[in-house]
Each structure stands twice: as structure tokens, then as C-alpha cells.
C-alpha positions in Angstrom: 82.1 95.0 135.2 80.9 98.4 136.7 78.5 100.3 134.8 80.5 103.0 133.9 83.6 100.7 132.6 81.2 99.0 129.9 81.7 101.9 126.9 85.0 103.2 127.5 86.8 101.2 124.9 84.4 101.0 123.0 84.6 103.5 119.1 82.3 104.0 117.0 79.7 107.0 115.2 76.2 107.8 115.4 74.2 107.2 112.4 70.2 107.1 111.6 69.3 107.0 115.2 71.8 103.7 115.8 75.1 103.2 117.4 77.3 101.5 114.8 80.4 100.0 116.8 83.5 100.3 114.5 85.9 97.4 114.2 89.5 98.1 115.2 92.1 97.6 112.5 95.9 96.0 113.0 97.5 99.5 112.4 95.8 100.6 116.1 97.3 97.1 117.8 99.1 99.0 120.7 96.2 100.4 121.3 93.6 98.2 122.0 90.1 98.8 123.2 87.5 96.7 124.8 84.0 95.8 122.9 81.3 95.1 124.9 78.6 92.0 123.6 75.2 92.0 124.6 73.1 88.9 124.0 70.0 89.9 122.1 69.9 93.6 122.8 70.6 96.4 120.9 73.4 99.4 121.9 71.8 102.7 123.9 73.7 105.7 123.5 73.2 109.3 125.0 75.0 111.9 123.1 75.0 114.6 125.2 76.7 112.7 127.9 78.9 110.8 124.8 78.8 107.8 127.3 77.2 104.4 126.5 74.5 102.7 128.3 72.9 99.4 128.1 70.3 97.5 129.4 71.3 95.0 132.5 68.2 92.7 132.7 69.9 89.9 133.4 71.6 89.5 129.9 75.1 87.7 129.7 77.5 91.1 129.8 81.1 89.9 127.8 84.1 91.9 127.4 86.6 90.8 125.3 89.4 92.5 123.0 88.3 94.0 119.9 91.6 93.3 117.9 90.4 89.8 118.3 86.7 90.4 117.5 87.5 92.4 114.5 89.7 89.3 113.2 87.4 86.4 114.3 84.1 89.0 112.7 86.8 89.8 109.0 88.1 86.1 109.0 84.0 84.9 109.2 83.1 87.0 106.6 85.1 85.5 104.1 83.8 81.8 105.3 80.4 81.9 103.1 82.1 83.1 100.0 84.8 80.1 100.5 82.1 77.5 100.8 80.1 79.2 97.9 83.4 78.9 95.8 83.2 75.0 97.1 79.9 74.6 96.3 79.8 75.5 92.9 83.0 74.8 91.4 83.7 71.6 93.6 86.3 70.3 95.8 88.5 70.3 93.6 88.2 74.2 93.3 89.5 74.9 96.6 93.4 73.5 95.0 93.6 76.7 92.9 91.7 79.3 94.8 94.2 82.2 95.1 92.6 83.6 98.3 92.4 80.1 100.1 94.3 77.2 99.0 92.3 75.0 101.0 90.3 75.3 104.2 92.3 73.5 106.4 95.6 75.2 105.8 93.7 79.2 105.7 92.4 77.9 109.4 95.4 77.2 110.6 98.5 79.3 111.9 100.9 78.4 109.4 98.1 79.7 106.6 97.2 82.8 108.7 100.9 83.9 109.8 101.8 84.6 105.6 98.7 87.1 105.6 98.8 88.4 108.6 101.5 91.5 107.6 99.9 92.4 104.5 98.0 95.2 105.6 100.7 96.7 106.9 103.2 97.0 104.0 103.0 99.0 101.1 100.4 98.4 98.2 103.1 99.7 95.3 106.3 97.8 96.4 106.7 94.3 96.1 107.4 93.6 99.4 104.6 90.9 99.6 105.7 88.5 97.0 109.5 88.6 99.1 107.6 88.1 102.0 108.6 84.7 103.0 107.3 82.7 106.2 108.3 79.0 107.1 107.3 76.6 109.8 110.2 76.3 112.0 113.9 76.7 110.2 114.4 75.2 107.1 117.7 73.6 105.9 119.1 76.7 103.9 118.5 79.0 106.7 119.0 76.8 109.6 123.3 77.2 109.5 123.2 81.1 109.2 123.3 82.9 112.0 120.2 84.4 114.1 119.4 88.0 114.9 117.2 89.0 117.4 114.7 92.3 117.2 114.9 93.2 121.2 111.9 95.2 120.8 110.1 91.9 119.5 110.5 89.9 122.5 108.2 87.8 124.3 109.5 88.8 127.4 108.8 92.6 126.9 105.7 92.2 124.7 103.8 89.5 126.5 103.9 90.8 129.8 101.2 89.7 131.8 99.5 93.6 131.9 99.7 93.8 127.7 96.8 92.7 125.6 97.4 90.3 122.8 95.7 88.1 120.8 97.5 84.1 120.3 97.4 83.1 116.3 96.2 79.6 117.9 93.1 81.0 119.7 92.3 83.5 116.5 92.4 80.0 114.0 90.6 78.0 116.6 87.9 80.3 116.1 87.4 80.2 112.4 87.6 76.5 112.1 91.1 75.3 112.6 90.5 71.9 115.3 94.3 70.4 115.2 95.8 72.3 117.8 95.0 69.3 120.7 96.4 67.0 117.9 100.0 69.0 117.3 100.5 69.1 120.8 100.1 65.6 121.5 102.3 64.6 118.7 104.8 67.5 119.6 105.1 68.1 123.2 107.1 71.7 123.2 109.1 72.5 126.3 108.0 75.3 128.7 110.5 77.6 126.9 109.2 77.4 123.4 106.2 80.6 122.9 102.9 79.1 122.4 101.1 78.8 119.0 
């Protein structure tokens, strides 16, 4: 990446004589930004110039979206407080844990994909407990007929030139390791969207 690309996408405030680099939440998804990750050293930032400049000597330079790193970095910080929960209460806690059931199914897409619109929908309405989200079509709903939202399209949202972020690559990165399994025992056609 060329040295002035690194701090572009990059938001945050100055604070204490430190850069703090804010997260980006879903509400800002069509507008992504890029983070920028340096191994080991710390952000420089010259506010004059209200540019951002780091220090190339020979450390590993990664850019990757921040949607995703603000997911992968809010998903982790729930992790130590699951395993606390586990911990103390035993495994037989993690049954009746209202904020995950258990650790394999909050990993994985199916566990994510119920969550995932919360933040979006009103806190006073009770739009969350009608929210309902199924793997595949179940029997009731499997003989009614099927809309389609055109703006909701694969075609037109996962263009090659949009960023996105896959629910499969976010869960693979908290912990979720069955995706290599549900593919073998399901091979998908080419036309089905990815997980």
C-alpha cells in the first residue's frame, strides 16, 4: 500500500496524546472504511496535517475491512465472559445462558444470523421477539409463495467492486470449525450464495 493510502479509512479522535481508532458500527455498513494493523507498533498521528503516519521498519502492514474487525474485536470480547460463565457454573450452564445457548451454535452462522439485525430495529417495539430466522425453508413456509427484495440481491450487492463481509468467514473467526465439514456432507451447486 502507498504511504499516503494507509490512514484514509481510517476514523477515530485524539485523546491524552494517543490516537484511539474507533470501531465502525452496522448502521455505517454502506460505508465502509479500511483499518490499518501494525504488528507491535503504536499509531503516529500529526494533527495539523490531520493525516496518519506510521512507522515502516519492516513491520507486516495489513489492511483489512473494519466492518469485519469491529465484529471479529465485539464477538471476542464477549468470549472470556462465556468461558467465565462455563467455568463457574459448569457445562451444564451454557444450556440456559440467555446470551449464548451454547458455544458451538453462537459460533456458528445459523446462531449469528438471529442476532445479527438487532441493532438495527427499534429498542421499544417488539420487533425482536417476531423476528424469526430458520435454516433453509421449513415445512409451513416452504408451499407459500416467495418474494423477492430486488434491492437485496446478490447480483447487485456482491458485485465484485462492493465490500462485504461472509457470516462464514466472521464465525470462522470466533471459533466456529464446521464449515469444511457442512460442505463435504452438503455439496451446494455453483448457484446457491455461499455461507
Amino acid at each position: 500500500t502507498p504511504p499516503g493510502e494507509l490512514g484514509k479509512g481510517v476514523w477515530g479522535y485524539w485523546e491524552l496524546g494517543a490516537w484511539k481508532p474507533l470501531g465502525i458500527s452496522g448502521r455505517q455498513r454502506a460505508r465502509l472504511r479500511k483499518e490499518v494493523l501494525l504488528a507491535g507498533e503504536d499509531w503516529a498521528y500529526d494533527p495539523p496535517r490531520g493525516e496518519m503516519r506510521t512507522k515502516r521498519k519492516g513491520n507486516k502492514v495489513d489492511c483489512i475491512a473494519a466492518e469485519k474487525r469491529a465484529n471479529t474485536v465485539e464477538l471476542m470480547k464477549k468470549m472470556p465472559q462465556m468461558l467465565l460463565d462455563y467455568k463457574v457454573q459448569g457445562s451444564r450452564h451454557m444450556a440456559h445462558c440467555s446470551y449464548c445457548p451454547n458455544t458451538a451454535a453462537s459460533a456458528s452462522p445459523a446462531g449469528r444470523l438471529h442476532r445479527m439485525p438487532r441493532p438495527g430495529l427499534p429498542v421499544a417495539s417488539r420487533t425482536t421477539p417476531r423476528l424469526k430466522a430458520y435454516k433453509g425453508v421449513p415445512p409451513p413456509y416452504d408451499r407459500t409463495k416467495r418474494m423477492v427484495i430486488p434491492d437485496a440481491l446478490n447480483v447487485l450487492r456482491l458485485r465484485p467492486g462492493h465490500r462485504y463481509c461472509l457470516l462464514g468467514q466472521l464465525s470462522k473467526e470466533v471459533g466456529w470449525n464446521y464449515a469444511h465439514t457442512i460442505r463435504a456432507r452438503q455439496p451446494c451447486p455453483s448457484w446457491v450464495s455461499k455461507i
